[in-house]
C-alpha positions as CSV (number, residue, x, y, z in Angstrom):
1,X,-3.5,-9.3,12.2
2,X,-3.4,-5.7,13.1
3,X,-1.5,-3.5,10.3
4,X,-1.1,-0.2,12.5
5,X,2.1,0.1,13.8
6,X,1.6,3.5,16.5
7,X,5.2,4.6,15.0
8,X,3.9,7.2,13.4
9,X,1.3,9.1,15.5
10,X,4.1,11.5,15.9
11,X,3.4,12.7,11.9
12,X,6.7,11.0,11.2
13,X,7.1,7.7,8.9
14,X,10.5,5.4,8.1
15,X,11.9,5.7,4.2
16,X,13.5,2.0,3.7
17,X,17.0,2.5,5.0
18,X,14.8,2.9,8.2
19,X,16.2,7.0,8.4
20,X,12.5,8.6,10.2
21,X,11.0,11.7,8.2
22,X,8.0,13.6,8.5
23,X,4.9,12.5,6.8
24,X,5.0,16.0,5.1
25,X,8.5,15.1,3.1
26,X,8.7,15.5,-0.7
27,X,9.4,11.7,-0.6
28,X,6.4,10.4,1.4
29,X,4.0,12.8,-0.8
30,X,5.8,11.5,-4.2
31,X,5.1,8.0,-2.8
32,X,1.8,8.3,-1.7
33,X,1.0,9.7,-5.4
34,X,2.2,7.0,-7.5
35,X,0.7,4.7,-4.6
36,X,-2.7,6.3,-5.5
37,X,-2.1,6.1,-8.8
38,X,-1.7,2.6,-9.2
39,X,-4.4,1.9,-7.2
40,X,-6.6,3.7,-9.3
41,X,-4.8,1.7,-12.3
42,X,-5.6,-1.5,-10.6
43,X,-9.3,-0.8,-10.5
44,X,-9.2,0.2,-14.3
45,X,-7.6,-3.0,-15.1
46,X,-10.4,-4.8,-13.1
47,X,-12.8,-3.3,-15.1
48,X,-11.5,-4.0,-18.4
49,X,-9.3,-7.4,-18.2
50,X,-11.7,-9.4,-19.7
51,X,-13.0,-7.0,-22.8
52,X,-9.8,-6.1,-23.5
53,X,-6.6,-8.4,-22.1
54,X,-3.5,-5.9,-24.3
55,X,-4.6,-3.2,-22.3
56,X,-4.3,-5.0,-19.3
57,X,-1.0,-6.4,-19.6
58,X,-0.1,-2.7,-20.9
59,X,-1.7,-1.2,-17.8
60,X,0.2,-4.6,-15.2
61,X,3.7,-3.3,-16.7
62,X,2.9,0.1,-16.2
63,X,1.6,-0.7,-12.3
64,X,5.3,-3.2,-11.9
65,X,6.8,0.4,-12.9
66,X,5.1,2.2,-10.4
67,X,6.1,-0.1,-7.5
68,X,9.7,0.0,-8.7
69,X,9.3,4.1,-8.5
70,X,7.6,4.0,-5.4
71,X,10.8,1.8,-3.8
72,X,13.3,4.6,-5.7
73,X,11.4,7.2,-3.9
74,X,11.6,5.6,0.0
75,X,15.1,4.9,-0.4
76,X,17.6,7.5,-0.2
77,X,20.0,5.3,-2.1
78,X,17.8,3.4,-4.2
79,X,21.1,1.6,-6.1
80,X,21.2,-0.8,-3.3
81,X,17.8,-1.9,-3.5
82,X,18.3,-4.8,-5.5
83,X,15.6,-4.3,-8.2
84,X,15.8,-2.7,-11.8
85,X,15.4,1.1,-11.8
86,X,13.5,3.2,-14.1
87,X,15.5,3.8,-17.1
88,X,14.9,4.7,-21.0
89,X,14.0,1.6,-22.3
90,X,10.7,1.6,-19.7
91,X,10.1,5.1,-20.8
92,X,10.3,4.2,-24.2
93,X,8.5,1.4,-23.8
94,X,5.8,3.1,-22.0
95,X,5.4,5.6,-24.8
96,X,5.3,3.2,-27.6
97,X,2.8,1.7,-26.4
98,X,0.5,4.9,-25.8
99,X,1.5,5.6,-29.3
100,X,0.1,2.7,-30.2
101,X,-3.2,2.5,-27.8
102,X,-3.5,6.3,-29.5
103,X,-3.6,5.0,-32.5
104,X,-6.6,3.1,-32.5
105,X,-8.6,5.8,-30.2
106,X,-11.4,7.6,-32.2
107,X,-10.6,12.0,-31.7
108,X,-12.2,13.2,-29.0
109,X,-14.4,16.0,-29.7
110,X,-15.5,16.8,-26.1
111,X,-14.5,16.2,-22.6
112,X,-14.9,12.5,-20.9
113,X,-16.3,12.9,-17.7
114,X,-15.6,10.2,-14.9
115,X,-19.0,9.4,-14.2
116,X,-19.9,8.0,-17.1
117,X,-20.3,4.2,-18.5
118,X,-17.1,1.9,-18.5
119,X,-14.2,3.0,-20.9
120,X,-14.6,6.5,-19.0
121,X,-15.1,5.5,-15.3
122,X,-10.9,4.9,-16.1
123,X,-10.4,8.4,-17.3
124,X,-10.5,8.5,-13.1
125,X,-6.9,7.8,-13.4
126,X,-5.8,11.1,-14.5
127,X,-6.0,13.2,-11.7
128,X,-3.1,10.8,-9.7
129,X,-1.6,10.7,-13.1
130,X,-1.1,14.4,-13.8
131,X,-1.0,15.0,-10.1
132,X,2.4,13.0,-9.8
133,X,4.3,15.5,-11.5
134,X,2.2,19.0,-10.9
135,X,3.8,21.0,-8.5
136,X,7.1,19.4,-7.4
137,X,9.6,21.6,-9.0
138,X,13.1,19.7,-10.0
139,X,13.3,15.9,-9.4
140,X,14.0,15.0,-5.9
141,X,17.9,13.4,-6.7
142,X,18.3,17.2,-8.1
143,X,16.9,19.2,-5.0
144,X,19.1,17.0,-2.5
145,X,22.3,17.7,-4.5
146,X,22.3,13.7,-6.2
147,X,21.7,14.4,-10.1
């Protein structure tokens, strides 16, 4: 199975309405970054599933999130998808639960660095994290004139 296409040697990729844009677009880049992100949550989850199985159903709803975003971000109308967009009840739910996880976290008194033993190699996660939102100005329904 070969999973190159060639369609976008040009620097140009498809959003899922099948409308070409460059690779360069505010969408592809949003998408890549929650792609990354997840797949940095996915390793995390590998490494803790058995020590701790809350955090990894915690961390599996926050991933199902993150694929519905990353469908709301390659479709230009993202109501016709078919699946359940983002709304307040998965924000809420997202922050209850890092209320929660908070909660039972000892303070920190000094940075975590990446390289360290397990609980820290998923600190890894927060550069996709906080790179998501860092630099993007308005959200992108706002910019096109959809808010």
């Amino acid at each position: 199975m070969d999973v190159r296409y060639g369609t976008g040697d040009d620097g140009s990729t498809w959003l899922l309405e099948g409308k070409r844009v460059r690779k360069h677009h505010p969408r592809v880049v949003a998408c890549g970054e929650v792609d990354e992100l997840n797949s940095v949550l996915g390793v995390c989850r590998s490494l803790l599933r058995d020590r701790h199985p809350d955090l990894d159903a915690e961390l599996m709803k926050v991933q199902e999130a993150l694929f519905r975003i990353g469908a709301e971000l390659a479709s230009e109308v993202p109501e016709n998808l078919g699946i359940k967009q983002i709304g307040r009840e998965d924000v809420s739910s997202l922050e209850a639960a890092l209320e929660r996880l908070d909660s039972e976290l000892e303070e920190l008194r000094h940075f975590v660095y990446p390289s360290a033993p397990f609980p820290e190699r998923c600190s890894t996660s927060r550069g996709p994290w906080r790179g998501g939102p860092r630099g993007r100005g308005p959200p992108l329904r706002s910019r096109e004139g959809k808010s």
